[in-house]
Structures are given as C-alpha cells and as structure tokens.
N, CA, C and O atoms as a MOPAC input file, in Angstrom:
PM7 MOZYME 1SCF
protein

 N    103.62200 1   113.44700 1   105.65300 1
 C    103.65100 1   112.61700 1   104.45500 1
 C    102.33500 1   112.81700 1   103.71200 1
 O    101.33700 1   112.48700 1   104.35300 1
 N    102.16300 1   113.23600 1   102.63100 1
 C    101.31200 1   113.29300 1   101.77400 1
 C    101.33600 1   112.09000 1   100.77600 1
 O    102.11500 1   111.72000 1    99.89800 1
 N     99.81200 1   111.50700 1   101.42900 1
 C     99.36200 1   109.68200 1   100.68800 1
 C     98.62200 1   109.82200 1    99.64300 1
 O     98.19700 1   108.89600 1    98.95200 1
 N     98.40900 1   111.10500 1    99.45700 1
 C     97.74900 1   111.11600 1    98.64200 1
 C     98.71700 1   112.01500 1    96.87100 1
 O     98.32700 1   112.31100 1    95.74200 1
 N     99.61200 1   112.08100 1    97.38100 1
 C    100.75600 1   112.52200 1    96.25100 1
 C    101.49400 1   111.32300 1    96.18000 1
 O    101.80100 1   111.34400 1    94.98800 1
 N    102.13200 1   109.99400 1    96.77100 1
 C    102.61200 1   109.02800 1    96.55300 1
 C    101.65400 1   108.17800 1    95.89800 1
 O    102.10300 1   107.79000 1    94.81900 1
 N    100.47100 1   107.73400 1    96.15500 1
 C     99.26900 1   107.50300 1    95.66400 1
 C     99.72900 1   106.96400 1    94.15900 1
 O     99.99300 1   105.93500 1    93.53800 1
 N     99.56500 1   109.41300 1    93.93500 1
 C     99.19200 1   109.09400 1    92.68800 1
 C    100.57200 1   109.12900 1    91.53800 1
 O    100.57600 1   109.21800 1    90.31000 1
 N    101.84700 1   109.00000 1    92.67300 1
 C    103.15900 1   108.98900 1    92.08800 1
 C    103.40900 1   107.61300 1    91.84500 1
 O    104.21200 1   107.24100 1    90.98900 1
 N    102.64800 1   106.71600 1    92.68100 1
 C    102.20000 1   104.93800 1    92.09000 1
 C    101.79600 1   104.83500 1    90.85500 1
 O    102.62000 1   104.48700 1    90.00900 1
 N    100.66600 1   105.06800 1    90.53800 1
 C     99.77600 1   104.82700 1    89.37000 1
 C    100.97400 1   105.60900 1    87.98700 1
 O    101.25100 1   105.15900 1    86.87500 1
 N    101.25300 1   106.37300 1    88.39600 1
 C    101.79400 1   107.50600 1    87.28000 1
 C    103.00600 1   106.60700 1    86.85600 1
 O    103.25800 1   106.42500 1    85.66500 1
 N    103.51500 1   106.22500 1    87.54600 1
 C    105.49700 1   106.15100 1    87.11100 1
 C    105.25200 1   104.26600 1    87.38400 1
 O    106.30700 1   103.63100 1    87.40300 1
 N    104.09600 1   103.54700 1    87.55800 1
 C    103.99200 1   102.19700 1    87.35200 1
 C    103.58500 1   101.86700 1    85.88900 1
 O    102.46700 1   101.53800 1    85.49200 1
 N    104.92200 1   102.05200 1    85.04800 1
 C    104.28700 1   101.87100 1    83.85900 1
 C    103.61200 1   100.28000 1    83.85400 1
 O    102.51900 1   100.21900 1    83.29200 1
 N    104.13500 1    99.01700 1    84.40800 1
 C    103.92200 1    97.65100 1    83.97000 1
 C    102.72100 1    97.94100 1    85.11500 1
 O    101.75700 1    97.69200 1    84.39100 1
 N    102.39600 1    98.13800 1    85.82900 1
 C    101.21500 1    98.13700 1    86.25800 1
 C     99.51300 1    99.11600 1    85.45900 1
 O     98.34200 1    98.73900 1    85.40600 1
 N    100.18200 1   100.40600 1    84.98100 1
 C     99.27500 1   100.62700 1    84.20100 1
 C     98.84000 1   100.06900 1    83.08500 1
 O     97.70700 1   100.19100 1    82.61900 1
 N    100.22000 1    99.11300 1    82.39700 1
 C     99.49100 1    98.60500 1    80.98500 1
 C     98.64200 1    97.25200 1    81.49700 1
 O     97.93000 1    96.66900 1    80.68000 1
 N     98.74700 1    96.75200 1    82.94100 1
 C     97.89300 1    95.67900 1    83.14900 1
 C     96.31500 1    96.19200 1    83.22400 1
 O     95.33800 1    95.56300 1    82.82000 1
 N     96.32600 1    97.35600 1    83.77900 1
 C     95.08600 1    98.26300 1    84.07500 1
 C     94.99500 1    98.05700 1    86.21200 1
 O     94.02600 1    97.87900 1    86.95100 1
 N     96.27200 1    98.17800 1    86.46400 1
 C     96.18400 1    98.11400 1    88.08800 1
 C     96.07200 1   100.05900 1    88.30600 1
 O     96.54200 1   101.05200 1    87.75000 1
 N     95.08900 1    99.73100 1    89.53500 1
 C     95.44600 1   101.26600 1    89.61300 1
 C     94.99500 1   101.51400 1    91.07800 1
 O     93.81300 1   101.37100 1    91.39200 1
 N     95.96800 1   101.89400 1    91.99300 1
 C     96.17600 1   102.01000 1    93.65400 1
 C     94.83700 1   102.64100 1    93.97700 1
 O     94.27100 1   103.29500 1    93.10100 1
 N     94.33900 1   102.50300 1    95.07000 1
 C     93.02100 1   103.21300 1    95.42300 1
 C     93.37400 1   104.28600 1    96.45300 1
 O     93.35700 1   105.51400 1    96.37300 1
 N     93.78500 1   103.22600 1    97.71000 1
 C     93.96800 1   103.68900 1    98.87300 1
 C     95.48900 1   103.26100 1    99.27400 1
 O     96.00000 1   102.29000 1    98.71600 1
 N     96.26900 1   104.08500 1   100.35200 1
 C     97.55800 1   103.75700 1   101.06500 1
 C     97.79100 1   104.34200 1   102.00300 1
 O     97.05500 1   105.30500 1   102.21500 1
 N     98.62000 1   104.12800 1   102.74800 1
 C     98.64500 1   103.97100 1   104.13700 1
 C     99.94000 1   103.46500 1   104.78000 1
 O    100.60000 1   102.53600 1   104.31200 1
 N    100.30800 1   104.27200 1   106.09100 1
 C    101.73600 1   103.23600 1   106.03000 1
 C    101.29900 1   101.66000 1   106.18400 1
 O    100.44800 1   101.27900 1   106.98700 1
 N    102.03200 1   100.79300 1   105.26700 1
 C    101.98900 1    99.62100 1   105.89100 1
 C    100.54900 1    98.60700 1   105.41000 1
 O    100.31600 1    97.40600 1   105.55000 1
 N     99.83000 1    99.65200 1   104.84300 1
 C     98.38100 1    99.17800 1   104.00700 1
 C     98.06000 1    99.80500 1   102.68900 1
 O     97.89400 1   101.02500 1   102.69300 1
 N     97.97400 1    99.30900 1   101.83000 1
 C     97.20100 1    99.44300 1   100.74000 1
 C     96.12600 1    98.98800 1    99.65000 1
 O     95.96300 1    97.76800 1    99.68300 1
 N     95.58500 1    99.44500 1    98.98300 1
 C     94.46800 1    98.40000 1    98.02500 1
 C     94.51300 1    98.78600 1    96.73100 1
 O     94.59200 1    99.96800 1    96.39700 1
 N     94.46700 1    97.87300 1    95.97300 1
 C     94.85000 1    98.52700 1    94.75200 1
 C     93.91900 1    97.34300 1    93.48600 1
 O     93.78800 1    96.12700 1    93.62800 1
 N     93.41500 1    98.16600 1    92.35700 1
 C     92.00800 1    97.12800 1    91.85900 1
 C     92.42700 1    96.77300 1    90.44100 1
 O     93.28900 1    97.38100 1    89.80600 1
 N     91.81700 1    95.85800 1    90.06400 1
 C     91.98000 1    96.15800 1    88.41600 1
 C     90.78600 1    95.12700 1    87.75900 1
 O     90.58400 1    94.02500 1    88.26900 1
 N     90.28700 1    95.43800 1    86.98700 1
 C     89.17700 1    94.68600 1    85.99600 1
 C     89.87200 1    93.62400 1    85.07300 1
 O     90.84100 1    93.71400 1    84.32000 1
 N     89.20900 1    92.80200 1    85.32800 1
 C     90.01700 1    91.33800 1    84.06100 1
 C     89.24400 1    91.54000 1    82.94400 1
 O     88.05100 1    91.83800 1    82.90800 1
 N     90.19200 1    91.31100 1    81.81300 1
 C     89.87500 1    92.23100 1    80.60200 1
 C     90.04200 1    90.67500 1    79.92300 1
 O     90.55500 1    89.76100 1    80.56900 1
 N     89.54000 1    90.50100 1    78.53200 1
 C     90.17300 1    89.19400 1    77.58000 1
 C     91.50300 1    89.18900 1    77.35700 1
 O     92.01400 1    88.07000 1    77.40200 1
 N     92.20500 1    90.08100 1    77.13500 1
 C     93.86700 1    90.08900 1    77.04000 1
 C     94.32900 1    89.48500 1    78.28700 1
 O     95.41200 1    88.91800 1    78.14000 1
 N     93.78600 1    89.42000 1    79.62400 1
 C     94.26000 1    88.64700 1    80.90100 1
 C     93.85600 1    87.15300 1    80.84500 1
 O     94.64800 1    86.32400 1    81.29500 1
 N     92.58000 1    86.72700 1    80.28000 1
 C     93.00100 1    84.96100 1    80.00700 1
 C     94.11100 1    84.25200 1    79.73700 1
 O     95.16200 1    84.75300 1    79.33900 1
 N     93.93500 1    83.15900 1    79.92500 1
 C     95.22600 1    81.97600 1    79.80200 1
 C     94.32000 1    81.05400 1    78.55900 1
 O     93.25500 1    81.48800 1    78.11800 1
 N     94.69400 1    80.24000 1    78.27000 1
 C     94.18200 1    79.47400 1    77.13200 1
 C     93.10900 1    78.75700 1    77.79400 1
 O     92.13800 1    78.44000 1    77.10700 1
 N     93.14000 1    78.41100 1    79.19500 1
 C     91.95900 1    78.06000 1    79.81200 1
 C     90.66000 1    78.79800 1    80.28300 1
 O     89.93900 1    78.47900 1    81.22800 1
 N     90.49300 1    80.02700 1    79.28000 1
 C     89.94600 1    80.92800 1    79.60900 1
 C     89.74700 1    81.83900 1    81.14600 1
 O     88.71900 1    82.49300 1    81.31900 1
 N     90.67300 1    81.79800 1    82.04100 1
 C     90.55100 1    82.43000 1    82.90300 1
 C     91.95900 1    82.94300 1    83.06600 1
 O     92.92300 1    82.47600 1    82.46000 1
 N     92.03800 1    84.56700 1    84.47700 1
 C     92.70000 1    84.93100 1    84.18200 1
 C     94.18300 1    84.43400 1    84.33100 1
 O     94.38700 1    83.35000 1    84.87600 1
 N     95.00300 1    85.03600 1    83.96000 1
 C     96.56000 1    84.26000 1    84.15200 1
 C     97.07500 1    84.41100 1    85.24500 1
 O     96.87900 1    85.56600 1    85.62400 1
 N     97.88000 1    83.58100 1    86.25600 1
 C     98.27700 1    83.30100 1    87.17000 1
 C     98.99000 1    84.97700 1    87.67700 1
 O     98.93900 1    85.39400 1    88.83500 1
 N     99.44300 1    85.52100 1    86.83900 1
 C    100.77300 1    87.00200 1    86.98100 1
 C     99.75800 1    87.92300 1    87.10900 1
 O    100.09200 1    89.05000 1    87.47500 1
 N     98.54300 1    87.69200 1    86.88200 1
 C     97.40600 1    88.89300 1    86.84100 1
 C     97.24600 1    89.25300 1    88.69400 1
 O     97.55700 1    90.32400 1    89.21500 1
 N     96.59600 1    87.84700 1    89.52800 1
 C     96.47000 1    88.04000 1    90.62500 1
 C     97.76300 1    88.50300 1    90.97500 1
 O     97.74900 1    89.71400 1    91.19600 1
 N     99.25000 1    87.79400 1    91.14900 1
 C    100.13400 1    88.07000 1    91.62300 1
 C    100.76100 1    89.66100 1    91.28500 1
 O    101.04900 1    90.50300 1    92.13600 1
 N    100.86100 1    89.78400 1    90.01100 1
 C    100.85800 1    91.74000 1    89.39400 1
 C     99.77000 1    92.68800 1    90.57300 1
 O    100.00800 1    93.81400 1    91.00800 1
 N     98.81600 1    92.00000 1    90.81900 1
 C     98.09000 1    92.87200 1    91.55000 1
 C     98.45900 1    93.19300 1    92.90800 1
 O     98.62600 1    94.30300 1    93.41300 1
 N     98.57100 1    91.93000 1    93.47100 1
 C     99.03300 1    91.90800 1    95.24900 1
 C    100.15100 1    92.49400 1    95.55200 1
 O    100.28500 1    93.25100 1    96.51300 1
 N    101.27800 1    92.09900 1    94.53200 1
 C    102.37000 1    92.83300 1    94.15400 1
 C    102.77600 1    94.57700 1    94.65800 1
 O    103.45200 1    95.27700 1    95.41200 1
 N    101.57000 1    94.55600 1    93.36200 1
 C    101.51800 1    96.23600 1    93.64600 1
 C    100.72200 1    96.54000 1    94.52800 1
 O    100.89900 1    97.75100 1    94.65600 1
 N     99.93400 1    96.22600 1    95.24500 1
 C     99.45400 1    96.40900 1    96.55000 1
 C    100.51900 1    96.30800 1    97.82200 1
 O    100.48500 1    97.32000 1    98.52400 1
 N    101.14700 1    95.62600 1    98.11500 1
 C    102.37100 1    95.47100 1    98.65300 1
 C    103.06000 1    96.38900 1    98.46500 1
 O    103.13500 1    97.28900 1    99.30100 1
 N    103.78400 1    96.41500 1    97.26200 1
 C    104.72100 1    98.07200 1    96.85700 1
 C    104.47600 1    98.61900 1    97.48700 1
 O    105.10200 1    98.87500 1    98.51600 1
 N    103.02800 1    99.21400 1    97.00500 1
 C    102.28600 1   100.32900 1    97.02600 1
 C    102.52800 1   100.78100 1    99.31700 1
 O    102.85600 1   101.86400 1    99.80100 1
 N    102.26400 1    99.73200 1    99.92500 1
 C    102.35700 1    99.71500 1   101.15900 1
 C    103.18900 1   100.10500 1   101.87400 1
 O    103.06900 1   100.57000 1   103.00800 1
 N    104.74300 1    99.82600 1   100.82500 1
 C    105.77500 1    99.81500 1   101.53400 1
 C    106.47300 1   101.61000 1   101.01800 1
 O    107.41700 1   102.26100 1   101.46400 1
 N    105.51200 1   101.87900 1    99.96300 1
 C    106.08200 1   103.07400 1    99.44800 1
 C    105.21700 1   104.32800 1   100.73200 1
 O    105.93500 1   105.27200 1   101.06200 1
 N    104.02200 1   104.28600 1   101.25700 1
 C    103.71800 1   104.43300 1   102.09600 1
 C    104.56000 1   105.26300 1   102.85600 1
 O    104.43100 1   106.44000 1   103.19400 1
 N    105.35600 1   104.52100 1   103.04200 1
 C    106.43800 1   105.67000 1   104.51000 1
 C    107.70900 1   106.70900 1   103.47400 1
 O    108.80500 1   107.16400 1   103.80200 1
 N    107.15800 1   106.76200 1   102.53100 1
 C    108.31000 1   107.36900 1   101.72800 1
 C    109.59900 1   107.18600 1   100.94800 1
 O    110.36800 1   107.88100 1   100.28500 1
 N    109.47400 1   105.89600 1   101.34700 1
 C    111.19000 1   105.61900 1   100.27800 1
 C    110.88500 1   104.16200 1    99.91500 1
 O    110.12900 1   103.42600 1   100.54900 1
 N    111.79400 1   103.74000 1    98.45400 1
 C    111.44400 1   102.61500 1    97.79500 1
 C    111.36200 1   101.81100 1    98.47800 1
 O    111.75600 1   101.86500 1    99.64300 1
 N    110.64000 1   100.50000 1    97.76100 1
 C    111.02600 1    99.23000 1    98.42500 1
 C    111.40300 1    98.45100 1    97.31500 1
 O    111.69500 1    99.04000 1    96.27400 1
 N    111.43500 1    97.48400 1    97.35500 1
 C    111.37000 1    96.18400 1    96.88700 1
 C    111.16400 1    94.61400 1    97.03300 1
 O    111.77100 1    94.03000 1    97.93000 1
 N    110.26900 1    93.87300 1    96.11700 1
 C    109.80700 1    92.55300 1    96.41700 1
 C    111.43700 1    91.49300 1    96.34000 1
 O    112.20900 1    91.50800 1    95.38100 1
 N    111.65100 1    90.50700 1    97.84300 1
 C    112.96400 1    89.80400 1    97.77800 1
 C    112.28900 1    88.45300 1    97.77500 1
 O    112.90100 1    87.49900 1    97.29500 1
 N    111.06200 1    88.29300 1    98.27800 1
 C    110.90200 1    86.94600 1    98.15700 1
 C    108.55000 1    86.86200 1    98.41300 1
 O    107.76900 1    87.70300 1    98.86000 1
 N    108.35000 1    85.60400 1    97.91400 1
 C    107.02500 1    85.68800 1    98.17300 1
 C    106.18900 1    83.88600 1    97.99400 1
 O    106.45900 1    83.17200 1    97.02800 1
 N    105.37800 1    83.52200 1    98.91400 1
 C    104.67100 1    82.94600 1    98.78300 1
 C    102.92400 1    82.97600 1    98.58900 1
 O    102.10700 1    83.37400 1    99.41900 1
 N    102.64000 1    82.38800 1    97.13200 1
 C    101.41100 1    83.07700 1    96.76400 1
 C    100.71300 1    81.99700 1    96.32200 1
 O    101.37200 1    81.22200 1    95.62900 1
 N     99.20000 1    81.62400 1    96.58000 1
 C     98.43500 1    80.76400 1    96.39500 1
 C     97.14500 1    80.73300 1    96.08500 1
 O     96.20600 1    81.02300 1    96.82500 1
 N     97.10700 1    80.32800 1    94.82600 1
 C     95.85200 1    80.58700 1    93.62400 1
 C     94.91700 1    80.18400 1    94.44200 1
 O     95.41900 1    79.51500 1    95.34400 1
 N     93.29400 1    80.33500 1    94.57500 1
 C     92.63200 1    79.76400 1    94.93000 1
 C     91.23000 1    79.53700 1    94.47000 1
 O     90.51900 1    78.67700 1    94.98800 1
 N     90.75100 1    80.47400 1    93.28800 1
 C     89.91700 1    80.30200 1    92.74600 1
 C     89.95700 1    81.34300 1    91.25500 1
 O     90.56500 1    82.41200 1    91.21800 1
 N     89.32500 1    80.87100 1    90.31400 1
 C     89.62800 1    81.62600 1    89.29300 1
 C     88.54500 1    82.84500 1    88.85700 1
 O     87.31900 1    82.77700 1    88.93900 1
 N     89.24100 1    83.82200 1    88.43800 1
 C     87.84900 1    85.28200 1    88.18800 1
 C     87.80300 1    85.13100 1    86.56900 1
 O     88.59000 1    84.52500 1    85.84300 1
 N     86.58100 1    85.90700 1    86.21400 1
 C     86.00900 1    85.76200 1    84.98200 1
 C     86.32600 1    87.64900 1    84.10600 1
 O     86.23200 1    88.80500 1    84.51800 1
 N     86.66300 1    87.08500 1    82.95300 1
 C     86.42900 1    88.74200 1    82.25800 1
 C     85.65700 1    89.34800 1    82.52800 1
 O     84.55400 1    88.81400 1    82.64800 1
 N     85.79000 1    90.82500 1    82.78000 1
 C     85.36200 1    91.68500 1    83.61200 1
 C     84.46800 1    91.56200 1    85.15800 1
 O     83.44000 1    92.01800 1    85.66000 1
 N     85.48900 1    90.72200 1    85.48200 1
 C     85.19500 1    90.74100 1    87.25200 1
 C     86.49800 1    91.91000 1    87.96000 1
 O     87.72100 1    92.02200 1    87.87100 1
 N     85.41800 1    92.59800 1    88.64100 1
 C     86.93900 1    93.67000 1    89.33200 1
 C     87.70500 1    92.81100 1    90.44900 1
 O     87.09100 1    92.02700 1    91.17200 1
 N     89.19900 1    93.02900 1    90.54900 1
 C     89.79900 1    92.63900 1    91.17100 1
 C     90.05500 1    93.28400 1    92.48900 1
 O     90.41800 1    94.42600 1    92.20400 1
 N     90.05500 1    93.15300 1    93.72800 1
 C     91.38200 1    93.99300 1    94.86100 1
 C     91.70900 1    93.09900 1    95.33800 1
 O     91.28400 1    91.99800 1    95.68800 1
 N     92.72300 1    93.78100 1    95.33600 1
 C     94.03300 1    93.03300 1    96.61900 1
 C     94.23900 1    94.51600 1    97.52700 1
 O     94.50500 1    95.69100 1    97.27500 1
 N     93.97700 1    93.78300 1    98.57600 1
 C     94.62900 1    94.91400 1    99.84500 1
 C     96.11300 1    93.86500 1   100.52800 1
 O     96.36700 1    92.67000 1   100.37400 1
 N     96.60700 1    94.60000 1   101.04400 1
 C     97.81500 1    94.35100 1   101.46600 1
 C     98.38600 1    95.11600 1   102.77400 1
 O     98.72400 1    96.29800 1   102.70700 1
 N     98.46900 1    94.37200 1   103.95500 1
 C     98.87500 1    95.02500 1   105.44000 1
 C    100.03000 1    94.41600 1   105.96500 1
 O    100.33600 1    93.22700 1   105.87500 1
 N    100.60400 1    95.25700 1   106.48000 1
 C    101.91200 1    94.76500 1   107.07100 1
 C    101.82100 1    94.21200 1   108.02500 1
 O    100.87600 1    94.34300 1   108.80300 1
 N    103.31000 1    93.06000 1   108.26800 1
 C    103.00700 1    92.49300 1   109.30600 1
 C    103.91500 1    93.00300 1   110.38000 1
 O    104.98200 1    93.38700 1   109.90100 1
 N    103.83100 1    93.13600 1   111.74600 1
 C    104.65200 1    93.86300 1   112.40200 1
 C    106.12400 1    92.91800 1   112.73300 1
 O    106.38100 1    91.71500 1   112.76800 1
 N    107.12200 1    94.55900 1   113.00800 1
 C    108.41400 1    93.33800 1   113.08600 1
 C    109.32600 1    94.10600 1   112.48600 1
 O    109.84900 1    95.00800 1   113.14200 1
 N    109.67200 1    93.90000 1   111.18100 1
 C    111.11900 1    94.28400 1   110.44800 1
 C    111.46100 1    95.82900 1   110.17100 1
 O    110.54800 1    96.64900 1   110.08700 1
 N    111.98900 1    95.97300 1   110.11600 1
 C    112.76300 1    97.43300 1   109.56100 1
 C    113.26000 1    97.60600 1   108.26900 1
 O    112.79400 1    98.52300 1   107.59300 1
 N    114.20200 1    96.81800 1   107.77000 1
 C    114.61400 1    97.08500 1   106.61000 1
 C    113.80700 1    95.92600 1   105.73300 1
 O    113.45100 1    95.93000 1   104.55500 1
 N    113.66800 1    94.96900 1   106.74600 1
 C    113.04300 1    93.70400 1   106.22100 1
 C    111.45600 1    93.90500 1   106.46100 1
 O    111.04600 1    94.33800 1   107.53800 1
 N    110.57200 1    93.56400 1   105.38300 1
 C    109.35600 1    93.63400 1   106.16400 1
 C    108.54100 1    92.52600 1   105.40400 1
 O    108.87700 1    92.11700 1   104.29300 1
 N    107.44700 1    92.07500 1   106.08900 1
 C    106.66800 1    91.12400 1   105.92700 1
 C    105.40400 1    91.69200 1   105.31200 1
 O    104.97800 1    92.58000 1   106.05000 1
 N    104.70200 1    91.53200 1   104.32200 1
 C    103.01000 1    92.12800 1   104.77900 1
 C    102.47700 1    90.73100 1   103.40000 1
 O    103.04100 1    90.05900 1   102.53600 1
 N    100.59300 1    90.98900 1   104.13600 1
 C    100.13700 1    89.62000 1   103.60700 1
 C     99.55000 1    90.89500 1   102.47100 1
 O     99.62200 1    92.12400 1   102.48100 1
 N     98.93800 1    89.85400 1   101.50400 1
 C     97.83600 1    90.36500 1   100.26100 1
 C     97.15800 1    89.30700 1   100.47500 1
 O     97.59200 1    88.26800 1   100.97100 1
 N     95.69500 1    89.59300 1    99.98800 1
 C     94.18100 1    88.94300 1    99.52500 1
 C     93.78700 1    89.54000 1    98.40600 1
 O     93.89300 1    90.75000 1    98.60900 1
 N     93.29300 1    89.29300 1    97.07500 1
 C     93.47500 1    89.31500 1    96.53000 1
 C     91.54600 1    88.71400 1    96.15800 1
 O     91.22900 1    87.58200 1    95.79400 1
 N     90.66600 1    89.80000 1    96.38800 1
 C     89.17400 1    89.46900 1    96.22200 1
 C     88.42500 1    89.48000 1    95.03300 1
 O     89.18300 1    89.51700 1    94.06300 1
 N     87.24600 1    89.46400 1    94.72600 1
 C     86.42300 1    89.56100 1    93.77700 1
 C     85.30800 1    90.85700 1    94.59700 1
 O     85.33700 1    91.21100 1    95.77500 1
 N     84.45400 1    91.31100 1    93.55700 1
 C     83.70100 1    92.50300 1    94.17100 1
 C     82.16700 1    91.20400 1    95.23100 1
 O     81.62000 1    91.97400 1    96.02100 1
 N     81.81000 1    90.41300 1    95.31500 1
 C     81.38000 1    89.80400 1    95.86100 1
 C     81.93100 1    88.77900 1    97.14800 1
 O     81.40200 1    87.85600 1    97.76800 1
 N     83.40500 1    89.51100 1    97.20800 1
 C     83.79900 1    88.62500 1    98.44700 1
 C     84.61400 1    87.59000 1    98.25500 1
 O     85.39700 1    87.23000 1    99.13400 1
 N     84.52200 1    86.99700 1    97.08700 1
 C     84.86300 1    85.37100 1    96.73300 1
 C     86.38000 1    86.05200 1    97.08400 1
 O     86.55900 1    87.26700 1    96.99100 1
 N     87.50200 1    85.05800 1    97.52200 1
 C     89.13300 1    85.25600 1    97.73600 1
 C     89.25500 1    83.91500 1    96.36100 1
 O     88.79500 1    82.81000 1    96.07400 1
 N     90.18400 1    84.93200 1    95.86100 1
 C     90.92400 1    84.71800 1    94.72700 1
 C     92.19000 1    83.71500 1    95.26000 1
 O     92.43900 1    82.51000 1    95.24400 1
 N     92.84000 1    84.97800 1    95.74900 1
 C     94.50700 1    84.55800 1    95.94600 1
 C     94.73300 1    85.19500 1    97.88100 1
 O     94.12800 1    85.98000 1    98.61300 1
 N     95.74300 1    84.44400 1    97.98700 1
 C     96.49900 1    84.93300 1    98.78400 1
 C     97.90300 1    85.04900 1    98.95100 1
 O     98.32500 1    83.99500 1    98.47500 1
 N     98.91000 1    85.73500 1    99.36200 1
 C    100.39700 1    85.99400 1    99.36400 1
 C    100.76000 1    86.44800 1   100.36000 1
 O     99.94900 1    87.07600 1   101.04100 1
 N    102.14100 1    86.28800 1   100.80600 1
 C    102.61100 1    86.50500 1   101.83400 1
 C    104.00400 1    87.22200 1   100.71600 1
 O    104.42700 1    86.54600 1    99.77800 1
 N    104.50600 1    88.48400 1   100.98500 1
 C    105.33200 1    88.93900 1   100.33000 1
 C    106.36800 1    89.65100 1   101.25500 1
 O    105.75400 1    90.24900 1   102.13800 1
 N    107.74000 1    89.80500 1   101.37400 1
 C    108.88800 1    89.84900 1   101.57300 1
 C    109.86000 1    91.27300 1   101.02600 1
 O    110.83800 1    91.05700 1   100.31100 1
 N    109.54600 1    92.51600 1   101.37400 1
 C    110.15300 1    93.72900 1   100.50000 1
 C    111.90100 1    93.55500 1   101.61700 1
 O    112.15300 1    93.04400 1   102.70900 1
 N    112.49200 1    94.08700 1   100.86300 1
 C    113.34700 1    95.37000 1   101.54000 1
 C    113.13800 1    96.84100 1   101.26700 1
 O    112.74100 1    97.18100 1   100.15200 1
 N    113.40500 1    97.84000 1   102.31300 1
 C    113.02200 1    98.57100 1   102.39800 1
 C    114.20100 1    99.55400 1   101.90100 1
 O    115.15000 1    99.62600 1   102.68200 1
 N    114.27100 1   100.16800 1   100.95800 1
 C    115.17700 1   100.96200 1   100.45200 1
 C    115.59000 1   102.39300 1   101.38200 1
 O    114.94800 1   102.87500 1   102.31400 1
 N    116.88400 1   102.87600 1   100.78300 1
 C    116.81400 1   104.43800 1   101.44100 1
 C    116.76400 1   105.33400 1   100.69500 1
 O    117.41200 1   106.33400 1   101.00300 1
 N    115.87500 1   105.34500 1    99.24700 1
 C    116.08100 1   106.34600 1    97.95900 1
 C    114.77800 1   106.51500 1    98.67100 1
 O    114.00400 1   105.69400 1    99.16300 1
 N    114.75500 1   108.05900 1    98.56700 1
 C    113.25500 1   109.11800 1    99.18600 1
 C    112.49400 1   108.59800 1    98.06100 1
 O    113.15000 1   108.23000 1    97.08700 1
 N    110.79900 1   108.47100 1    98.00700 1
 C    110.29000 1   109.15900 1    96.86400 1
 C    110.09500 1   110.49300 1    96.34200 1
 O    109.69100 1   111.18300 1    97.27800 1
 N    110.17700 1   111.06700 1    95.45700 1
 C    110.12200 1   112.60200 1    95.20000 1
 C    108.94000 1   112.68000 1    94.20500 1
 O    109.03600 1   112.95200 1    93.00800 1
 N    107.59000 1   112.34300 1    95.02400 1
 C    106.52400 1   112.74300 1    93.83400 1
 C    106.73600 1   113.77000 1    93.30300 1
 O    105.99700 1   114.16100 1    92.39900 1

C-alpha cells in the first residue's frame, strides 16, 4: 500500500476539505493527522471559529484513517465535544486512531489540538468501511 499516494489522493479529490484549507499530513492504517489554519472566513459572529471547522477537521482525519487500508469509508454516526475555542490564525490538528474491534464497522477517536497543546475538541466517530478500492 502506498500512504503516501492515498495521502495525496486525500487532499486532491477532497474538494470540501480543500476549500476549508484542511490538508492531510500523515496516514497510516487506522491513524491519521490532518491540519488547517483558522482564517477570518472560519469565525462565527462570536468571533471564534465555527463549530463545523473543528468537526470538518477530525472528520477528515478520520476519513483520512479509514482510507488508509485502501477502500472508501464513510462517517455513520459521531459524538463530538467543543471544548475550547481557537483564534484566527491558530493552526489546527486533529489526529485520529482507531479503535480496535470492527471490520466493516469501525470506531476511531479524534483530538483536535492547537500548536501549543491546548485540546480544542474531541470526537468519537463511527465509519463503515466500504468495498470500492481507492485508485489514486
């Protein structure tokens, strides 16, 4: 398996993730990290960023995890919990590891950091695991 051609078959063909500015770092079966900078277009009227920003991110960190072993996935269910808010241009990651167990079903958590450590978010996310190959 070449992780580093799915990688960059993430970033490429994620159009709603590129127009957020997410962009995969690292992957792995079952792990990934994936970053993005909060820009002013990501505020909420309360000046910080919008709730879909963290979750868009962990999201695709997750994907990104489950694409890992080669064939799609998809998000079926998720519990996710704000926990502190980031400022325009603070970089974001979320890494995302699986949890052991399912097959078609799989579990994996996201965190969801600041470049100083602070935890943003956390999620617990829910794919199925498709049988369409990827064909970077």
């Amino acid at each position: 398996m070449d992780y580093e051609q799915i990688r960059a078959f993430r970033n490429e063909k994620n159009l709603f993730g590129r127009k957020l500015g997410i962009y995969v770092e690292e992957l792995g079966p079952g792990y990934a990290r994936a970053t993005k900078t909060v820009t002013e277009e990501d505020l909420n009227p309360l000046q910080v960023p919008h709730g879909g920003v963290y979750f868009a991110l962990a999201d695709t960190a997750c994907g990104s995890a489950m694409a890992a072993y080669g064939t799609m996935a998809v998000t079926i269910s998720c519990s996710f919990s704000f926990l502190k808010s980031a400022q325009a241009g603070d970089k974001l990651t979320a890494e995302a590891r699986e949890l052991p167990g399912g097959r078609s079903v799989c579990v994996l958590e996201a965190r969801v950091t600041g470049e100083g450590g602070a935890l943003f978010a956390v999620g617990t996310f829910t794919f199925r695991r498709l049988e369409t190959r990827i064909e970077p």
